[in-house]
DRENZATI-875260 format. One record per atom (N, C-alpha, C): atom name; x, y, z. Coordinates in Angstrom, 2 decimals, decimal comma. Each point is the difference from the previous one (the first is absolute). Example, Ala and Ser with C-alpha at 12.3 -4.5 7.8 and 13.67 -1.06 7.14 Angstrom:
2
+------+---------+---------+---------+
: atom :      c1 :      c2 :      c3 :
+------+---------+---------+---------+
:    N :   13,19 :   -5,69 :    7,80 :
:   CA :   -0,89 :    1,19 :    0,00 :
:    C :    0,90 :    1,20 :    0,00 :
:    N :   -0,35 :    1,05 :   -0,72 :
:   CA :    0,82 :    1,19 :    0,06 :
:    C :   -0,77 :    1,09 :    0,73 :
+------+---------+---------+---------+
***
This chain:
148
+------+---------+---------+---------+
: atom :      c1 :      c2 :      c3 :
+------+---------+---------+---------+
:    N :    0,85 :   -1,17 :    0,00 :
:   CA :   -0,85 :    1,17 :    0,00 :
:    C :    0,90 :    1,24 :    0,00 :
:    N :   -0,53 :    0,51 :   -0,51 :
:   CA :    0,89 :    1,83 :   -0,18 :
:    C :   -0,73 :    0,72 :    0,74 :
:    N :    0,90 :    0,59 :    0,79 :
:   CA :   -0,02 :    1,14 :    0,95 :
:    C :    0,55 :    1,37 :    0,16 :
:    N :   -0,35 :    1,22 :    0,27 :
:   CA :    0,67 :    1,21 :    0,09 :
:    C :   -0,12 :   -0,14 :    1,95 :
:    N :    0,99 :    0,33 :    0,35 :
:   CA :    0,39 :    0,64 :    1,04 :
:    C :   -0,32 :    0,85 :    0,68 :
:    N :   -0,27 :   -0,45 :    1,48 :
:   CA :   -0,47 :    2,19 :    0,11 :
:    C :    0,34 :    0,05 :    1,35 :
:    N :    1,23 :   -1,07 :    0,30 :
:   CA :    0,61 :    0,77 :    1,03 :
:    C :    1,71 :   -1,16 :   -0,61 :
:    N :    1,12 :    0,25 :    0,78 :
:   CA :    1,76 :   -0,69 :   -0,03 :
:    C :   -0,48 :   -1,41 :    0,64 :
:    N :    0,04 :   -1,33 :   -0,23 :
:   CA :   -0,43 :   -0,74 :    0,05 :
:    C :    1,44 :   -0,87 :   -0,05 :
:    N :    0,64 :   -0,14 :    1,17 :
:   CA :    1,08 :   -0,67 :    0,17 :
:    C :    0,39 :   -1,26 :   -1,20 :
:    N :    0,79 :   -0,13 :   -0,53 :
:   CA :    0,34 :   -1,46 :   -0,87 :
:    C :   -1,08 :    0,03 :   -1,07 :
:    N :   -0,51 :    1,00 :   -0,28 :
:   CA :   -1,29 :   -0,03 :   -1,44 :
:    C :    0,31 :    1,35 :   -0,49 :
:    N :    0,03 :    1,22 :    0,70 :
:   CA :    0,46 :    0,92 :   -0,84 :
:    C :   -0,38 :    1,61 :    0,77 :
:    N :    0,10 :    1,13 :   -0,94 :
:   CA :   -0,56 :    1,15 :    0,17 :
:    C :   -1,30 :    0,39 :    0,13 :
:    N :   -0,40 :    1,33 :    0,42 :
:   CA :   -1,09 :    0,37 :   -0,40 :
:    C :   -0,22 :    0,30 :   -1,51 :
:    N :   -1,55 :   -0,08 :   -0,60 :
:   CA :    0,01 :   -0,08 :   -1,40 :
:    C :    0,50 :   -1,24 :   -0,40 :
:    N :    0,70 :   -0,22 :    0,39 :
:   CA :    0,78 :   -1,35 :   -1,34 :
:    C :   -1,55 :   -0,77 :   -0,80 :
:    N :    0,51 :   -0,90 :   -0,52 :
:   CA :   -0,95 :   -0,65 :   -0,46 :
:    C :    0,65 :   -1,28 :   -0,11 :
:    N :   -0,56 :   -1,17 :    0,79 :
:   CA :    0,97 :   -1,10 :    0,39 :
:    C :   -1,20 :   -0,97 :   -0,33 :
:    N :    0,35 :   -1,77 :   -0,97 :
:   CA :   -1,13 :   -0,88 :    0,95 :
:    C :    0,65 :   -0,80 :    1,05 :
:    N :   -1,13 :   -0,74 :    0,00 :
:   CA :    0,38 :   -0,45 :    1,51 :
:    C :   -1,25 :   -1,09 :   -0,38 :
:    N :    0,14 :   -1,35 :    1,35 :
:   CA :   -1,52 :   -0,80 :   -0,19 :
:    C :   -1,03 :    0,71 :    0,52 :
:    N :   -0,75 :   -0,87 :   -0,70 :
:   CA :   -1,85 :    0,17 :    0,52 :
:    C :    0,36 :    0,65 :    1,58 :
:    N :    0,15 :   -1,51 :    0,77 :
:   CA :   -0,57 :   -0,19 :    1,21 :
:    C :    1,09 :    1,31 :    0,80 :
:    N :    1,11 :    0,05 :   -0,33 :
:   CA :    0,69 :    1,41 :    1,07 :
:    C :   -0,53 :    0,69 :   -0,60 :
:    N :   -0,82 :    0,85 :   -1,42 :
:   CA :   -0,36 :    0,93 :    0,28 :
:    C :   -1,45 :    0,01 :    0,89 :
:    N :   -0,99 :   -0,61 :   -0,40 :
:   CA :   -1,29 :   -0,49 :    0,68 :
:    C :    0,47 :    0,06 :    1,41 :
:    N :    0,74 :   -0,70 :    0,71 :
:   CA :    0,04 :   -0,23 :    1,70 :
:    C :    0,76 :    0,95 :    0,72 :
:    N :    1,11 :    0,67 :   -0,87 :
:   CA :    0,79 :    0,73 :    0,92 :
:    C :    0,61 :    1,29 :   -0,81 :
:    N :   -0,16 :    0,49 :   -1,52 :
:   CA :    0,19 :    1,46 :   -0,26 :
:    C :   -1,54 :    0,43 :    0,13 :
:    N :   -1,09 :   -0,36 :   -0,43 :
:   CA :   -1,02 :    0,73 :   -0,10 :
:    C :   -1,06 :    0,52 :    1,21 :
:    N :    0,11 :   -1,41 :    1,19 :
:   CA :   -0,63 :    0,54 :    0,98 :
:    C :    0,63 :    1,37 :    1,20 :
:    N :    1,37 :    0,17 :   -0,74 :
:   CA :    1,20 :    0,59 :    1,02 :
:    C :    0,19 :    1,33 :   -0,74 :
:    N :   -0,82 :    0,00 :   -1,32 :
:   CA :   -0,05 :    1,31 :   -0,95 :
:    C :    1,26 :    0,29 :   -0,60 :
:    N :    0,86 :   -0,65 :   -0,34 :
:   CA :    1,48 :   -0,07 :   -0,28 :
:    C :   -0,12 :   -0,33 :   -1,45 :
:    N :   -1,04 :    0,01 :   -0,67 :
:   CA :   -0,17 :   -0,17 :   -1,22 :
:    C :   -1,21 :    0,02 :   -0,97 :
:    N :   -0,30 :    0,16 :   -1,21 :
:   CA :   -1,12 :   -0,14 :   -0,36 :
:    C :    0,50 :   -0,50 :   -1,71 :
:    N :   -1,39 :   -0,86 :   -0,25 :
:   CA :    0,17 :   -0,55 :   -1,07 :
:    C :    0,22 :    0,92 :   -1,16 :
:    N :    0,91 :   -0,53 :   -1,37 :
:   CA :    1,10 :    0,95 :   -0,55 :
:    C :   -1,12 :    0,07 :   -1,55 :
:    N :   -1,18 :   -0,14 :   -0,04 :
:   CA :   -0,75 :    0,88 :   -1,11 :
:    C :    0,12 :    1,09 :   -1,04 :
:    N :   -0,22 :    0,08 :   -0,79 :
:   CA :    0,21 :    1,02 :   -1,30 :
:    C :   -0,42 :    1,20 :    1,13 :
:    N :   -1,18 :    0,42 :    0,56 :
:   CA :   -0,52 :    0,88 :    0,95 :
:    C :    0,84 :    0,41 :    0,94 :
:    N :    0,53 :   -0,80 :    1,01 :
:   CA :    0,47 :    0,04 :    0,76 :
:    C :    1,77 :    0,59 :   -0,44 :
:    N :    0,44 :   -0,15 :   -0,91 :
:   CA :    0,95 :    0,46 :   -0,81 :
:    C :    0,10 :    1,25 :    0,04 :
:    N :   -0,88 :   -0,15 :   -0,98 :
:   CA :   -0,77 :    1,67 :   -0,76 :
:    C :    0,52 :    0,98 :    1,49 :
:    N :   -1,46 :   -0,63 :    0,84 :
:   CA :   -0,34 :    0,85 :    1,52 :
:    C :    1,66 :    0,97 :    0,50 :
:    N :    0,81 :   -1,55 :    0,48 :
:   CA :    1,55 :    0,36 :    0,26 :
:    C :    0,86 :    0,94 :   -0,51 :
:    N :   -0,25 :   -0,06 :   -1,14 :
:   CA :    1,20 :    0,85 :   -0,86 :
:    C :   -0,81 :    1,28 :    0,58 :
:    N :   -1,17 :    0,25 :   -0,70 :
:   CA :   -0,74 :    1,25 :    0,21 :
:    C :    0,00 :    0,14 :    1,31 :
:    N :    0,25 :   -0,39 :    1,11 :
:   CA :   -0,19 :    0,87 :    1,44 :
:    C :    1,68 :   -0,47 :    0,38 :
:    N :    0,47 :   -0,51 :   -0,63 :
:   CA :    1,59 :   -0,18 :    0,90 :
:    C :    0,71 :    1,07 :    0,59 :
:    N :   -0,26 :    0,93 :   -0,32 :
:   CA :    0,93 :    1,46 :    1,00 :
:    C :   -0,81 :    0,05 :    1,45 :
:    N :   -1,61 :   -0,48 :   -0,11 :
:   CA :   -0,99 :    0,21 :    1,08 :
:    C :    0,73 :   -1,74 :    0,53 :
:    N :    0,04 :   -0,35 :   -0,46 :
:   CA :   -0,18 :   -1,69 :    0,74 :
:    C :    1,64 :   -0,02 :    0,63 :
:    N :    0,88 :    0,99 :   -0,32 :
:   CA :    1,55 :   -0,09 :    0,18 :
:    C :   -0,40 :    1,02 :    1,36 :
:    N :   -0,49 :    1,22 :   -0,27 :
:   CA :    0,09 :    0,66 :    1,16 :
:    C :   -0,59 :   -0,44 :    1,44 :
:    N :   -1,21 :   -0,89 :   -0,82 :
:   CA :   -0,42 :   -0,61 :    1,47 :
:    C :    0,91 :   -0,95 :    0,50 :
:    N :    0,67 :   -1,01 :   -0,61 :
:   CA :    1,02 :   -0,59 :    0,68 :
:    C :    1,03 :    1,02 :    1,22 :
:    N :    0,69 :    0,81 :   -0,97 :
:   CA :    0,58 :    0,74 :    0,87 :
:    C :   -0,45 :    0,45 :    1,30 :
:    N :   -1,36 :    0,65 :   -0,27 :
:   CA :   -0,07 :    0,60 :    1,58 :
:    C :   -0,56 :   -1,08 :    0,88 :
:    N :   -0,61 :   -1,20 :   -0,26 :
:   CA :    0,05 :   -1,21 :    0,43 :
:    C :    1,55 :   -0,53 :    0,85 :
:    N :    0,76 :    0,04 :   -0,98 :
:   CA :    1,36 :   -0,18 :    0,54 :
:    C :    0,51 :    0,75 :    0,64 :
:    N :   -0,32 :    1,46 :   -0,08 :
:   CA :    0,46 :    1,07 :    0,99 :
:    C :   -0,56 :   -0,37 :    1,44 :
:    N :   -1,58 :   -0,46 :   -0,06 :
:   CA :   -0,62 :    0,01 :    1,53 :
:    C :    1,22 :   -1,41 :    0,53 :
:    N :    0,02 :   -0,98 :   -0,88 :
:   CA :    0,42 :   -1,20 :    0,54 :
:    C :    1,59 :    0,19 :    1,05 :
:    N :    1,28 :    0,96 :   -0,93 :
:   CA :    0,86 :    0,63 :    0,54 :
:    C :   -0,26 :    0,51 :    1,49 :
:    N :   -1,12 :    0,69 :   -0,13 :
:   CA :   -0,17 :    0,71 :    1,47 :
:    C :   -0,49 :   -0,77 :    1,13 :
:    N :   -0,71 :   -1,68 :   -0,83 :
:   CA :   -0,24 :   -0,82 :    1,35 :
:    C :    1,39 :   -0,68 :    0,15 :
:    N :    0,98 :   -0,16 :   -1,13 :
:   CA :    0,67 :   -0,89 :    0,43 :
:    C :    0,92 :    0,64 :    1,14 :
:    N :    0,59 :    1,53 :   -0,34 :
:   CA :    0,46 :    0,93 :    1,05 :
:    C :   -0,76 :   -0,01 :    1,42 :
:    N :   -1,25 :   -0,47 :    0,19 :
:   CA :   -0,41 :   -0,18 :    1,31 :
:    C :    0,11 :   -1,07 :    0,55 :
:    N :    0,16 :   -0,91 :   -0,96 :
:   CA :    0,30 :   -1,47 :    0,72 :
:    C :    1,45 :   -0,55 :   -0,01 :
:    N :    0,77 :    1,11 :   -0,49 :
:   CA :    1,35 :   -0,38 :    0,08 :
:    C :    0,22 :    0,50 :    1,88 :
:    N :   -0,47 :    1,03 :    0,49 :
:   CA :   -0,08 :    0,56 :    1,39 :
:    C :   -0,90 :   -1,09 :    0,93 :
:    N :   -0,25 :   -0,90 :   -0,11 :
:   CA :   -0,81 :   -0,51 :    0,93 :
:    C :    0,39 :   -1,21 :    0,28 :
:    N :    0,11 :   -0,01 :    1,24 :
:   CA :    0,13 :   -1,43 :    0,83 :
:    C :   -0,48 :   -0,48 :    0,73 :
:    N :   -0,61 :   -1,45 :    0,08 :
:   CA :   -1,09 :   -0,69 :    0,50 :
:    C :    0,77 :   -1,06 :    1,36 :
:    N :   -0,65 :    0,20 :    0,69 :
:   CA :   -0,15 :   -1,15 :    0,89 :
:    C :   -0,74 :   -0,71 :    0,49 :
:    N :    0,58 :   -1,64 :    0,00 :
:   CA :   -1,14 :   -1,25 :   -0,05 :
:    C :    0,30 :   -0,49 :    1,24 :
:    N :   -0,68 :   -0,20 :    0,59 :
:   CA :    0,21 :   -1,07 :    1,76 :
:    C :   -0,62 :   -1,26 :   -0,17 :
:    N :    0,74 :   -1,01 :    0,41 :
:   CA :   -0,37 :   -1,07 :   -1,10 :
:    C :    0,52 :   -0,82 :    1,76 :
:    N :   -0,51 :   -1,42 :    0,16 :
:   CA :   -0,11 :   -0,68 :    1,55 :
:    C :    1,10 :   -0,85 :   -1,05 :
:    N :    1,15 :   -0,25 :    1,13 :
:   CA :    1,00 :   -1,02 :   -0,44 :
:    C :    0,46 :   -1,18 :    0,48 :
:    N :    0,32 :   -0,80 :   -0,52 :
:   CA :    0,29 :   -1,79 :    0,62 :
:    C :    1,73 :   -0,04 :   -0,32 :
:    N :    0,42 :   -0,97 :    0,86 :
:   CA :    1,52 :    0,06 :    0,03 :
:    C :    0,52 :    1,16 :   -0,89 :
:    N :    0,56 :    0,91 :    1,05 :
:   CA :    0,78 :    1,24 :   -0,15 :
:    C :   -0,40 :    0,91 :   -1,24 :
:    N :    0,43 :   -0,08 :   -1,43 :
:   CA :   -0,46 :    0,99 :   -0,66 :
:    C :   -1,32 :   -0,77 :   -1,26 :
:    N :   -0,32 :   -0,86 :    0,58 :
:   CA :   -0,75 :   -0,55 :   -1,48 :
:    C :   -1,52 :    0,46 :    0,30 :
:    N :   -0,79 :    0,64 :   -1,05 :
:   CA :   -1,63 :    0,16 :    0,33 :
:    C :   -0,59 :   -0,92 :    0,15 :
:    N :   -1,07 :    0,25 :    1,18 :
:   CA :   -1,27 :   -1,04 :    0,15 :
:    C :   -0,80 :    0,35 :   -1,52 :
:    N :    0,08 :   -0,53 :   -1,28 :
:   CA :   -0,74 :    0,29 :   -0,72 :
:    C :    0,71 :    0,86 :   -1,03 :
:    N :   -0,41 :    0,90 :   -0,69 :
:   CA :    0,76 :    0,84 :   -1,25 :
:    C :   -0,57 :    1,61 :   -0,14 :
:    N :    0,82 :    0,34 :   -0,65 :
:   CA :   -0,23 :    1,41 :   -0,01 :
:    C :   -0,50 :    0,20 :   -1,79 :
:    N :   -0,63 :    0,06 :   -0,16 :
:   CA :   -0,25 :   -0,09 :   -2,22 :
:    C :   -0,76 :    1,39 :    0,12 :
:    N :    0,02 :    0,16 :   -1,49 :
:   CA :   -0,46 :    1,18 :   -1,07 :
:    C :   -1,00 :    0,53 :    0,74 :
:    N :   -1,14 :   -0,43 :    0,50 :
:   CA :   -0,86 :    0,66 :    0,16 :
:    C :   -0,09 :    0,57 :    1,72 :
:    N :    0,92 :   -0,79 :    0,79 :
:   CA :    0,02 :    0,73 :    1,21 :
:    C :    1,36 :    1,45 :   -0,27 :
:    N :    0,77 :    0,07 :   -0,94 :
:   CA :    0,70 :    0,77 :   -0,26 :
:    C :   -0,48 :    1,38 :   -0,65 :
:    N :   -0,97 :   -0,61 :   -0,83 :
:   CA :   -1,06 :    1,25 :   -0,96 :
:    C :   -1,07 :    0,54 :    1,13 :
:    N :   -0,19 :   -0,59 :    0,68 :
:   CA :   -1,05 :    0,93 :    1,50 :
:    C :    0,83 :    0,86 :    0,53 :
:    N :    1,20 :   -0,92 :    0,48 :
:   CA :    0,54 :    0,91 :    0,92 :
:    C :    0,36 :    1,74 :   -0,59 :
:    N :    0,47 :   -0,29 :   -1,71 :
:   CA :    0,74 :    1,15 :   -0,32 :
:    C :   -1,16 :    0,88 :   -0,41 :
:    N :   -1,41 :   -0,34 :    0,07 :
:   CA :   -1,50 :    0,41 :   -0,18 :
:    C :   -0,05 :    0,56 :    0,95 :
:    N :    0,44 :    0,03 :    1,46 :
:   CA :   -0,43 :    0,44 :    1,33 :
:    C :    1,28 :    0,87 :   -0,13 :
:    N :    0,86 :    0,09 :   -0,16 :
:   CA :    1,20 :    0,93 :   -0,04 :
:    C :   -0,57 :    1,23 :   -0,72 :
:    N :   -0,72 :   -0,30 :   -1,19 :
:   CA :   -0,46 :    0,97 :   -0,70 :
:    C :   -0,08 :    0,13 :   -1,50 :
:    N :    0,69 :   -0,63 :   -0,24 :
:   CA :   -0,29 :   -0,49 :   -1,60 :
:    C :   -0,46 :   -1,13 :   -0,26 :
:    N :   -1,11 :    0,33 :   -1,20 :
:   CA :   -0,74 :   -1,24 :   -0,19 :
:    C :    0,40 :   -1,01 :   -1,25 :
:    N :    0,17 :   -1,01 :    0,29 :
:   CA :    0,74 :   -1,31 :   -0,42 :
:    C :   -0,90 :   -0,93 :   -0,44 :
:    N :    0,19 :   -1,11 :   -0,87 :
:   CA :   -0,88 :   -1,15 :   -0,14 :
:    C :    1,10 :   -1,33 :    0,53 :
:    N :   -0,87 :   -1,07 :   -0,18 :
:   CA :    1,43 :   -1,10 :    0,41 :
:    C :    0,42 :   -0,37 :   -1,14 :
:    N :   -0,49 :    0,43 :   -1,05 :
:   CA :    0,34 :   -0,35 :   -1,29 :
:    C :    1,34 :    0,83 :   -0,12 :
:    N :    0,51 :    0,80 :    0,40 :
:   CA :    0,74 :    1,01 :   -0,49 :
:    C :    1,45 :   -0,38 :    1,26 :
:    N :   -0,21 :   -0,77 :    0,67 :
:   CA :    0,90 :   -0,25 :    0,48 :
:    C :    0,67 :   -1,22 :   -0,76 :
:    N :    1,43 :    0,20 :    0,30 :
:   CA :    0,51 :   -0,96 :   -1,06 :
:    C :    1,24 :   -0,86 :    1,63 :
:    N :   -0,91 :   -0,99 :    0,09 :
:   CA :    1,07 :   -1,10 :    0,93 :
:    C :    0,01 :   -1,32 :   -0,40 :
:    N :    1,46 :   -0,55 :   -0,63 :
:   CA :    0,26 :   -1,38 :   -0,05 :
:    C :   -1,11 :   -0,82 :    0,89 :
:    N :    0,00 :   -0,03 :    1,27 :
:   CA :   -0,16 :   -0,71 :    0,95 :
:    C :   -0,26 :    0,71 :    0,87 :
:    N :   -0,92 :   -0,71 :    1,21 :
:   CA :   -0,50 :    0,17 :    0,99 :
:    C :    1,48 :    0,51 :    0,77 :
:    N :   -0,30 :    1,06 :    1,06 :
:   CA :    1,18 :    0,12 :    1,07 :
:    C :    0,01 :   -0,99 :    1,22 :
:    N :    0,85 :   -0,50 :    0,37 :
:   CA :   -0,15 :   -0,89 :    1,21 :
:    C :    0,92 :    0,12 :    0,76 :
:    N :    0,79 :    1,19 :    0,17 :
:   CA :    1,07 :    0,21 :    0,96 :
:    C :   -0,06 :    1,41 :    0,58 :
:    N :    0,29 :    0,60 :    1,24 :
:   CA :   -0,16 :    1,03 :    0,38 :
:    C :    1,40 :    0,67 :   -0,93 :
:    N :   -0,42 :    1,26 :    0,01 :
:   CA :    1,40 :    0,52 :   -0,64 :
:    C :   -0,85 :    1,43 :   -0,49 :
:    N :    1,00 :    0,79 :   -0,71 :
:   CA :   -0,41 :    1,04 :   -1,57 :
:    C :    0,19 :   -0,52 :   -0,86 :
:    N :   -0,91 :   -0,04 :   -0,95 :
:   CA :   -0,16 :   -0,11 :   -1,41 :
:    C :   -0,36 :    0,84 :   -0,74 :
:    N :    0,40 :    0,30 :   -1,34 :
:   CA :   -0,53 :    1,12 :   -0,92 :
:    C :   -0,65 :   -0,88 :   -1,28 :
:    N :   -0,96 :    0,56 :    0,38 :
:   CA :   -1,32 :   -0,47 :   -1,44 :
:    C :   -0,27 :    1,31 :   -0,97 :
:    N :    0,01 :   -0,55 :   -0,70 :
:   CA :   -0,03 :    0,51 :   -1,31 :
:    C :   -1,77 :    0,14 :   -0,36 :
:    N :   -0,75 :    1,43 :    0,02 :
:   CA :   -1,17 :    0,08 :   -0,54 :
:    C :    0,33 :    0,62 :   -1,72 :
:    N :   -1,30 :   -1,00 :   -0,53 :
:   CA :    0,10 :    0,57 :   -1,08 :
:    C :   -1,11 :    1,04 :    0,07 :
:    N :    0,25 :    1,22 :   -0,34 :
:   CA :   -0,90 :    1,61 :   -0,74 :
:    C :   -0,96 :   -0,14 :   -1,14 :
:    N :    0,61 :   -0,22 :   -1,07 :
:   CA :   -0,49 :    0,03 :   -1,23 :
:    C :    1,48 :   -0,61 :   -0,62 :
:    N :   -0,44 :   -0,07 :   -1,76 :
:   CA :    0,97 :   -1,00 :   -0,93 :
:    C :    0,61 :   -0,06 :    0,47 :
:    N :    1,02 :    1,35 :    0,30 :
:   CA :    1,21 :   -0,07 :   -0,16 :
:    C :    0,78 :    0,61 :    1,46 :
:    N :   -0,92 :    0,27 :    0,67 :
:   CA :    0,38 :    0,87 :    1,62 :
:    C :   -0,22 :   -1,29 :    0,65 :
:    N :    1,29 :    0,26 :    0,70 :
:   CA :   -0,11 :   -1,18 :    1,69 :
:    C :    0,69 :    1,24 :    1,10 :
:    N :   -0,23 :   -0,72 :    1,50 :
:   CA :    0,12 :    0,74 :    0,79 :
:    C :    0,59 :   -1,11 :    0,81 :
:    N :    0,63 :    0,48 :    0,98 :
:   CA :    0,80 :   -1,46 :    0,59 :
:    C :   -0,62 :    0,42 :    1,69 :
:    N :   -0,45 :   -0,17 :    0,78 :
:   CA :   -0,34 :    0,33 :    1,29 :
:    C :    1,15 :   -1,49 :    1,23 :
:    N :   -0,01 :    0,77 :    1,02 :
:   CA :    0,57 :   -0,70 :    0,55 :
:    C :   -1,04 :   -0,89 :    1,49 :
:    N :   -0,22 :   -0,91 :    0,10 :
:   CA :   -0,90 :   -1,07 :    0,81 :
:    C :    1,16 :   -0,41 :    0,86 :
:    N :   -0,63 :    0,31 :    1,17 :
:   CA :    0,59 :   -0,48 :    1,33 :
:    C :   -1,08 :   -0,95 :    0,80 :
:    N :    0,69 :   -1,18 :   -0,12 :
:   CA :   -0,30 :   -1,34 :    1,23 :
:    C :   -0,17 :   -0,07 :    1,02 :
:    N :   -0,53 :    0,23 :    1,00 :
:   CA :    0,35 :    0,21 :    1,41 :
:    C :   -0,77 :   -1,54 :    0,38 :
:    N :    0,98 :    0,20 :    1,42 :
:   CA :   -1,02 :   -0,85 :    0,79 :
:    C :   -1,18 :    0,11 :    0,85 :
:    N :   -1,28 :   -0,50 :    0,28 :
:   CA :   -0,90 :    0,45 :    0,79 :
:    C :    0,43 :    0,08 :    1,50 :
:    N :   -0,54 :    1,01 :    0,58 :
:   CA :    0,15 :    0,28 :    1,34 :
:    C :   -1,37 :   -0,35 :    0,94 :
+------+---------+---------+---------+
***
């Protein structure tokens, strides 16, 4: 299936481009996420004719994204987590207790946008990496504690 772009789409391409790709990734995961729309004579047409409008909105899109990632580069979270022999968690620390916490700090997060290999299971600092938008990440720093 042929597709135009309408946002940087890691390992597929630019905005605009015009890439195919299968059925089912575009159907399950560019179209419900708006990261794309089917690549039509219309839809063509549409692009070319608004591309200075469809470029500028990226930009100031990307401008707001800059200014969250600058707020979440300043913020640091702490997790109190109950522990069993010396530093290991009763349990794990994942994406979505990490995306509340930095929600209650003050910026609002999804758990989608957190990007962790793996669950945490050791007290310590760690720096996680949120993703912003395409191409903005923000790295925040997560502190482990133990419960008191």
């Amino acid at each position: 299936m042929e597709i135009i772009l309408k946002a940087n789409v890691p390992h597929l391409g630019k905005m605009l481009d015009v890439v195919k790709v299968k059925d089912g990734y575009a159907r399950n995961y560019l179209f419900p996420r708006k990261l794309a729309v089917r690549a039509t004579k219309e839809a063509k047409l549409e692009i070319e004719n608004n591309r200075a409008a469809v470029e500028a909105q990226f930009q100031k899109e990307l401008a707001a994204a800059g200014d969250v990632a600058a707020k979440l580069a300043q913020v640091s979270v702490n997790l109190e987590r109950r522990v069993v022999e010396g530093e290991r968690l009763y349990g794990s620390v994942t994406a979505g207790d990490i995306a509340e916490a930095i929600t209650k700090a003050g910026v609002k997060v999804s758990r989608a946008q957190i990007d962790l290999a793996e669950p945490i299971k050791q007290l310590g600092v760690y720096t996680v990496t949120v993703k912003v938008f395409s191409d903005v990440e923000a790295q925040v720093k997560v502190w482990v504690v133990a419960e008191k």
